[in-house]
Residue frames as qw, qx, qy, qz and C-alpha x, y, z in Angstrom:
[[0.509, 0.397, 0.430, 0.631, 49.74, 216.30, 200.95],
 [0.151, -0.691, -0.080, 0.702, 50.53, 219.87, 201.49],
 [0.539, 0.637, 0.363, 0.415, 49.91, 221.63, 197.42],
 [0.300, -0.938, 0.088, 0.149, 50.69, 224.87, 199.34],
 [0.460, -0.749, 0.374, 0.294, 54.19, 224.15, 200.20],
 [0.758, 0.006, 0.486, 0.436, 54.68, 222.30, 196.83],
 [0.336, 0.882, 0.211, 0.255, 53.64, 225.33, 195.05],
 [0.283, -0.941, 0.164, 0.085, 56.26, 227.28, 196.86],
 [0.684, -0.371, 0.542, 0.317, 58.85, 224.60, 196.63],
 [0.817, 0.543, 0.154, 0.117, 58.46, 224.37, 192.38],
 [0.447, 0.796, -0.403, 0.071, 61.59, 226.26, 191.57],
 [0.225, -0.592, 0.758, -0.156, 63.39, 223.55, 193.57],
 [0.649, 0.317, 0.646, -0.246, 61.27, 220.96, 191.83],
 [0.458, 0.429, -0.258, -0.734, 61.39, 219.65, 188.78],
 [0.868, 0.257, 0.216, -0.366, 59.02, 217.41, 187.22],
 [0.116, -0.462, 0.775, 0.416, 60.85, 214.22, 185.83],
 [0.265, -0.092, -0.811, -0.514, 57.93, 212.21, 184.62],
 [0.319, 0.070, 0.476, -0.817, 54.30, 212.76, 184.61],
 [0.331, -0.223, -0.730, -0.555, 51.47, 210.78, 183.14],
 [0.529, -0.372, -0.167, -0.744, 47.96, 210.93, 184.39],
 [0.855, -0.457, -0.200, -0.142, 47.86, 209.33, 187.92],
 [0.853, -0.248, -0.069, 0.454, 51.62, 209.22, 188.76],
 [0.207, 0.941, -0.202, 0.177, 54.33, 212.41, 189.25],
 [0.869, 0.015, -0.099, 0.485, 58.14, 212.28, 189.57],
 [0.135, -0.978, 0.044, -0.152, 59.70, 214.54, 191.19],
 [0.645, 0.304, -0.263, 0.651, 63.62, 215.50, 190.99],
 [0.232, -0.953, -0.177, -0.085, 64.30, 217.75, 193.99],
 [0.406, 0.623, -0.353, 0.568, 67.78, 220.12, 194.02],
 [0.643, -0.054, -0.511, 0.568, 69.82, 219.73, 196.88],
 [0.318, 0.117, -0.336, 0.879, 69.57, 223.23, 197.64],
 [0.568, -0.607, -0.306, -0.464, 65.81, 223.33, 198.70],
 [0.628, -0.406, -0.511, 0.423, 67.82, 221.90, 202.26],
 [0.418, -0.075, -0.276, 0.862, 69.00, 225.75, 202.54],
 [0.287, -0.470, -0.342, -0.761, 65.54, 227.48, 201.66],
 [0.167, -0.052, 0.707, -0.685, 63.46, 228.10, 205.42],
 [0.631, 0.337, 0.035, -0.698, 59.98, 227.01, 205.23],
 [0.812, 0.408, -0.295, -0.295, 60.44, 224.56, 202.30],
 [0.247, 0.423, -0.868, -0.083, 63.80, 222.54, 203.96],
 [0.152, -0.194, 0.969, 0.024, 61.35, 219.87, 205.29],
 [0.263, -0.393, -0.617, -0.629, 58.23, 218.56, 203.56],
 [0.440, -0.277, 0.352, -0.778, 55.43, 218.73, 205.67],
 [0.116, -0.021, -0.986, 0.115, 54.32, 215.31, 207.40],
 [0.564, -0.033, -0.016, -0.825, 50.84, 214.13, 207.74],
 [0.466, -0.070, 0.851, -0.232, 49.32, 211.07, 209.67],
 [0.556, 0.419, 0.711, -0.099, 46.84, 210.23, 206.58],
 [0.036, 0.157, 0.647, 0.745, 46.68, 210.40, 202.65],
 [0.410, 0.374, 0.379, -0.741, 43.89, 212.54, 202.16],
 [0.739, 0.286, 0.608, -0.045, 41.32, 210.93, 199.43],
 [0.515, 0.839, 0.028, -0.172, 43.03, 210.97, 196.04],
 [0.289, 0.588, -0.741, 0.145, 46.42, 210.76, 196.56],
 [0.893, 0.093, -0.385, -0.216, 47.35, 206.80, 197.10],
 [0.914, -0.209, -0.089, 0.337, 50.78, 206.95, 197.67],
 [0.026, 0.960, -0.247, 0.132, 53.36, 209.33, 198.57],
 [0.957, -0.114, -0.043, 0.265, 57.40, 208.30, 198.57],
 [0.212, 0.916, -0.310, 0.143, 60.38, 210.53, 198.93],
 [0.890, -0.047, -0.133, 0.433, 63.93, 209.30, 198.86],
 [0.271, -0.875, 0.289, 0.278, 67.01, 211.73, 200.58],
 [0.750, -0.199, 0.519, 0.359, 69.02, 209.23, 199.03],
 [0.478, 0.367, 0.631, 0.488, 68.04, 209.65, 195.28],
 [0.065, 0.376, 0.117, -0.917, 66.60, 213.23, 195.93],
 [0.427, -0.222, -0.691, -0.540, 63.09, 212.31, 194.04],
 [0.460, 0.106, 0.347, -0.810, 59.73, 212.55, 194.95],
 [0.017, 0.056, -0.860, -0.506, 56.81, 210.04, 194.19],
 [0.466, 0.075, 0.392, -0.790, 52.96, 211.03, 194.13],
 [0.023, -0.290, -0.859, -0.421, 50.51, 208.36, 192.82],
 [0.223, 0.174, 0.191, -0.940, 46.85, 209.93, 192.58],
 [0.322, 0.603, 0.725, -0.083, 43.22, 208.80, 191.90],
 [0.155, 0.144, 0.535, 0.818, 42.57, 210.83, 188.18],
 [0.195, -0.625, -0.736, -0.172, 39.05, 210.58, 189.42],
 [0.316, -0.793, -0.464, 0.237, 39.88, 213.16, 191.97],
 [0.188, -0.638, 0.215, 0.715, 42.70, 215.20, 190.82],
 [0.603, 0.791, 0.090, -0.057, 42.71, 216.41, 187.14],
 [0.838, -0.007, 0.202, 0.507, 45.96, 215.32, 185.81],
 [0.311, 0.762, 0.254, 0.507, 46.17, 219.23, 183.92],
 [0.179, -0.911, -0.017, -0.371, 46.04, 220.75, 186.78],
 [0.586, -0.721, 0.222, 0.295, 48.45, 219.20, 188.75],
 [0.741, 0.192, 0.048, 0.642, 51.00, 219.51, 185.71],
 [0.234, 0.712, 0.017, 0.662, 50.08, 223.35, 185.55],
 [0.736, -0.648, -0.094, 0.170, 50.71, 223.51, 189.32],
 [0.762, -0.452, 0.223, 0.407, 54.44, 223.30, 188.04],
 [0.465, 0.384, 0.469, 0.645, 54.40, 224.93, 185.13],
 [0.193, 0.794, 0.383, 0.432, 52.85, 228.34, 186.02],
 [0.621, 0.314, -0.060, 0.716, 54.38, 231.50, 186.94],
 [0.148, -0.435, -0.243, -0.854, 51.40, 233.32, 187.86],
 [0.271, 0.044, -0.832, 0.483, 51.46, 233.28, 191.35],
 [0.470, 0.001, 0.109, -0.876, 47.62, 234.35, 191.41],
 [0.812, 0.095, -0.441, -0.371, 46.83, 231.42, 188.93],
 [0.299, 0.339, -0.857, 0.246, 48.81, 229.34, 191.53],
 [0.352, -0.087, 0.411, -0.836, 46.55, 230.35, 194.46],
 [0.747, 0.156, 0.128, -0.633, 43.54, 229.34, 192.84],
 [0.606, 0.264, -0.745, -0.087, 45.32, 225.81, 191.37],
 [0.016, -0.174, 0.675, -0.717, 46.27, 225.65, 195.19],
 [0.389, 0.186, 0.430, -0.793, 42.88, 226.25, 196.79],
 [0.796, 0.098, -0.213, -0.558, 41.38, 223.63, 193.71],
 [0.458, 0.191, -0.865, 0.069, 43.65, 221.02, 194.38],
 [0.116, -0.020, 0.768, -0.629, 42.85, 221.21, 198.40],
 [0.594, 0.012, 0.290, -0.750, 39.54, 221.48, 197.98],
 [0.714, 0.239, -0.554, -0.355, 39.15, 218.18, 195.29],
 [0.476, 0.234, -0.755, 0.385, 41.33, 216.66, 198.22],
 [0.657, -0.540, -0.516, -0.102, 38.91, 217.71, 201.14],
 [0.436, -0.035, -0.441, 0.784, 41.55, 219.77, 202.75],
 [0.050, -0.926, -0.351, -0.130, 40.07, 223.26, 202.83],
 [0.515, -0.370, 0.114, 0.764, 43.67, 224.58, 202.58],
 [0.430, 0.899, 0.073, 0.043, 44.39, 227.61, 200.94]]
């Protein structure tokens, strides 16, 4: 679970239904033409928190399920919602850390 690259990716992202443990992601076709962002990033193990991860080429959609316990539903909505590419950073760099990454 890369928050990084989804933070980058948001304007090719958009959030079709969130409730507190589960996100939907819609993702535009034209993220394939963006460098950097046309493939997700792959990872041998869910790190602790996130359950399940599912992405379809077919349907272009994204599915994240998530332990509530570890992520703060708020913050990943305002992940996608803010503009303020400081306030991102530091969403960023809480998500990873809740998650055990130690990404920034």
């Amino acid at each position: 679970m890369d928050f990084q690259w989804l933070f980058k990716a948001r304007d090719y992202l958009k959030v079709k239904n969130h409730t507190p443990g589960l996100l939907k992601l819609g993702v535009s076709p034209a993220i394939m033409s963006v460098p950097g962002l046309s493939s997700i990033p792959k990872t041998n193990a869910l790190p602790k928190g996130i359950t399940k991860v599912d992405v379809s080429i077919f349907t272009m959609s994204a599915t994240i399920e998530y332990d509530t316990a570890v992520l703060d539903h708020s913050l990943v909505e305002e992940l996608f919602s803010t503009s303020d590419l400081d306030r991102g950073a530091q969403i960023v760099a809480d998500l990873n850390e809740r998650l055990g990454l130690g990404l920034t």
